[in-house]
C-alpha positions as a Markdown table, in Angstrom:
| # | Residue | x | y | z |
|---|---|---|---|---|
| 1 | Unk | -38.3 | 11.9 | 16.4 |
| 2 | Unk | -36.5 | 10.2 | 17.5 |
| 3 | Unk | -34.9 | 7.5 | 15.5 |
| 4 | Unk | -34.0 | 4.6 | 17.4 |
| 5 | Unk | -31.5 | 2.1 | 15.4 |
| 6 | Unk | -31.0 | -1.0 | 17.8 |
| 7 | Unk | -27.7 | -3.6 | 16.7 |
| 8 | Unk | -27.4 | -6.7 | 18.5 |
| 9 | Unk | -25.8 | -10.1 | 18.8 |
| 10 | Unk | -28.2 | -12.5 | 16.7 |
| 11 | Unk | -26.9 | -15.0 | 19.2 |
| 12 | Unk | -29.4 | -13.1 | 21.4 |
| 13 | Unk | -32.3 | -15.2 | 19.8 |
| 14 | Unk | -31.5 | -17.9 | 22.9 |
| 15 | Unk | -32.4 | -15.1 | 25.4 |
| 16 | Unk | -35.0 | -13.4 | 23.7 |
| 17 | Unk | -36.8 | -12.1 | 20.3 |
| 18 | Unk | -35.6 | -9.1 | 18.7 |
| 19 | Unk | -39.5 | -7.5 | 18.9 |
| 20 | Unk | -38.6 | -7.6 | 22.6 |
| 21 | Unk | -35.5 | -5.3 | 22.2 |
| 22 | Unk | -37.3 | -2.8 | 20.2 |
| 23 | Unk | -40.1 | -2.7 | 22.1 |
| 24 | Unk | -37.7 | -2.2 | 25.3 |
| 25 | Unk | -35.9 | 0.9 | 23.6 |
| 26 | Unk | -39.5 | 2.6 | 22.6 |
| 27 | Unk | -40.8 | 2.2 | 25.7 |
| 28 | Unk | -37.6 | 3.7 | 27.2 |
| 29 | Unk | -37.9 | 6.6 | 24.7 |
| 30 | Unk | -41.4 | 7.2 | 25.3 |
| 31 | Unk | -41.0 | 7.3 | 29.2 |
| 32 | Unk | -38.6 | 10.2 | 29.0 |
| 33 | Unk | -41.6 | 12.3 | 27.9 |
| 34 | Unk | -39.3 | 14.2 | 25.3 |
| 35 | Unk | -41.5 | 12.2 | 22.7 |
| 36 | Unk | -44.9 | 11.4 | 21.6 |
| 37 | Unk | -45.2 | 7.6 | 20.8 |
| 38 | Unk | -45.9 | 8.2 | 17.3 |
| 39 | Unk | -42.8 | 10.3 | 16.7 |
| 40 | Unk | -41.0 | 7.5 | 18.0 |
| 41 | Unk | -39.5 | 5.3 | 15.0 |
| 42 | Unk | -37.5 | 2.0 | 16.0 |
| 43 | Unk | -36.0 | -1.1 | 14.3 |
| 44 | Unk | -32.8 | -3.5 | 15.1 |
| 45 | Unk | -30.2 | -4.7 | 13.2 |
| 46 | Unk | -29.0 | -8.2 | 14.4 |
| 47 | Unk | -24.9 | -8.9 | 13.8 |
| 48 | Unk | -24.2 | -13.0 | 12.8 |
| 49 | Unk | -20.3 | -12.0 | 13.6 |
| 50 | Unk | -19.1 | -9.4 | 15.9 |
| 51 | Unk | -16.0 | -9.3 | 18.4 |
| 52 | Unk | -16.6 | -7.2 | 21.4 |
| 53 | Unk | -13.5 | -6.2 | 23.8 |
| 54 | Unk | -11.4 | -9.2 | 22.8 |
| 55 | Unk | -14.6 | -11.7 | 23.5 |
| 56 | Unk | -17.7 | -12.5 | 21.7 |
| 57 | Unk | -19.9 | -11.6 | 24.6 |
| 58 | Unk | -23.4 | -11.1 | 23.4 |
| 59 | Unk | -24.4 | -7.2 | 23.2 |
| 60 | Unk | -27.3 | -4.5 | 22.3 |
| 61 | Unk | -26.2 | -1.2 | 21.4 |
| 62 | Unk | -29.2 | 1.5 | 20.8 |
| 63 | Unk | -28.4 | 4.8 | 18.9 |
| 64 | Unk | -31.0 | 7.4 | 19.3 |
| 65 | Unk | -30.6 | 10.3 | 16.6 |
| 66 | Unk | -32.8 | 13.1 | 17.6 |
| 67 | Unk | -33.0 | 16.7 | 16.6 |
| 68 | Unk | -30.7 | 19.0 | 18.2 |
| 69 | Unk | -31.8 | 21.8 | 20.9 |
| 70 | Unk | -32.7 | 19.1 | 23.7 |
| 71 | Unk | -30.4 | 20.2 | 27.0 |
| 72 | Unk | -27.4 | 17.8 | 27.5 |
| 73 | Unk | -29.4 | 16.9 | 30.7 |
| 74 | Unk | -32.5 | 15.5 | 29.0 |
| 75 | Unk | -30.2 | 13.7 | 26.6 |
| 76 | Unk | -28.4 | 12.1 | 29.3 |
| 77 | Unk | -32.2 | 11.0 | 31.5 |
| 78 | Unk | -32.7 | 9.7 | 27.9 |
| 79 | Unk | -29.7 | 7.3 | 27.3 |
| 80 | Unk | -30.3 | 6.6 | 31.3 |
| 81 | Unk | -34.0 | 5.6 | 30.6 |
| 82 | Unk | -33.3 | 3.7 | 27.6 |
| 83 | Unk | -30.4 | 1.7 | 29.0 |
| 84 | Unk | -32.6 | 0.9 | 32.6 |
| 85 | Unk | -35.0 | -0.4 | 29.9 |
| 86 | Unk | -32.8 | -2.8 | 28.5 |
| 87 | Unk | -31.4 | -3.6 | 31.2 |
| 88 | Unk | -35.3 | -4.8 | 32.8 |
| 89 | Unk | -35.4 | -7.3 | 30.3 |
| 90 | Unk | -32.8 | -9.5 | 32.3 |
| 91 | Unk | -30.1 | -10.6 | 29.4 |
| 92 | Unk | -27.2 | -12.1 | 31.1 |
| 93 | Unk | -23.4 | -12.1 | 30.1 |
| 94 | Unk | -23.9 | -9.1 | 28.0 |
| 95 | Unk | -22.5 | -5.5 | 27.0 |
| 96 | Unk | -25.7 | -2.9 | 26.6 |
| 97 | Unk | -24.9 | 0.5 | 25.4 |
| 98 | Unk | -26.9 | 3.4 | 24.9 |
| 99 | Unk | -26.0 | 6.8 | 22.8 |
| 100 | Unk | -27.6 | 10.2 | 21.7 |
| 101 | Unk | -26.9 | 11.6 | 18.5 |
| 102 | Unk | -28.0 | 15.1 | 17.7 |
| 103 | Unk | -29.1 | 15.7 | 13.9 |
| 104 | Unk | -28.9 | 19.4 | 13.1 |
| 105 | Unk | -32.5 | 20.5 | 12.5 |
| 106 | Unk | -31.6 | 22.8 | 9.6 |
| 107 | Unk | -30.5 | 19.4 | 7.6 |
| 108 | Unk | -32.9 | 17.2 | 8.3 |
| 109 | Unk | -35.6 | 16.2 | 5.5 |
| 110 | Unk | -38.8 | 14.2 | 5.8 |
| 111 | Unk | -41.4 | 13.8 | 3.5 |
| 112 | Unk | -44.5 | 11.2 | 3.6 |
| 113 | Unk | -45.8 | 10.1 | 0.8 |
């Protein structure tokens, strides 16, 4: 854990590569030291067509779904951390937002095959 689903502006691609933005949101997970880095799991989805607060201002938002029992204090260093990653890579004229998602232990599955 956690699971770290990035969506972005594809218009980004002028700025930067979408490699960069996941590797921006791991890092930020990892440094909260809630996580080791192989528990980490993070892609991106990039949006062709989006409308963001009456513009079409570029934007990253980062979900991180993790499993509940983490204090509301180490979920709010996390969103912090993650978001002063994103912000280090220097994107200009955009909206970056960061969010924590509990998933209830009790319903969560995994299975490798």
């Amino acid at each position: 854990m956690p699971h770290c689903v990035i969506e972005y502006s594809t218009t980004l691609g002028r700025q930067l590569s979408p490699s960069a933005l996941v590797m921006a949101v791991h890092q930020g997970a990892l440094d909260s030291g809630l996580f080791e880095e192989a528990d980490i799991k993070s892609r991106a989805i990039g949006y062709d067509y989006h409308h963001n607060g009456g513009s079409s201002r570029d934007f990253v938002h980062a979900t991180l779904r993790i499993l509940s029992g983490r204090t509301p204090e180490q979920k709010q260093a996390l969103s912090a951390g993650v978001l002063d990653a994103l912000a280090g890579l220097g994107l200009k004229d955009i909206s970056l937002t960061v969010e924590v998602v509990d998933m209830e232990r009790e319903c969560y599955a995994k299975r490798l095959d």
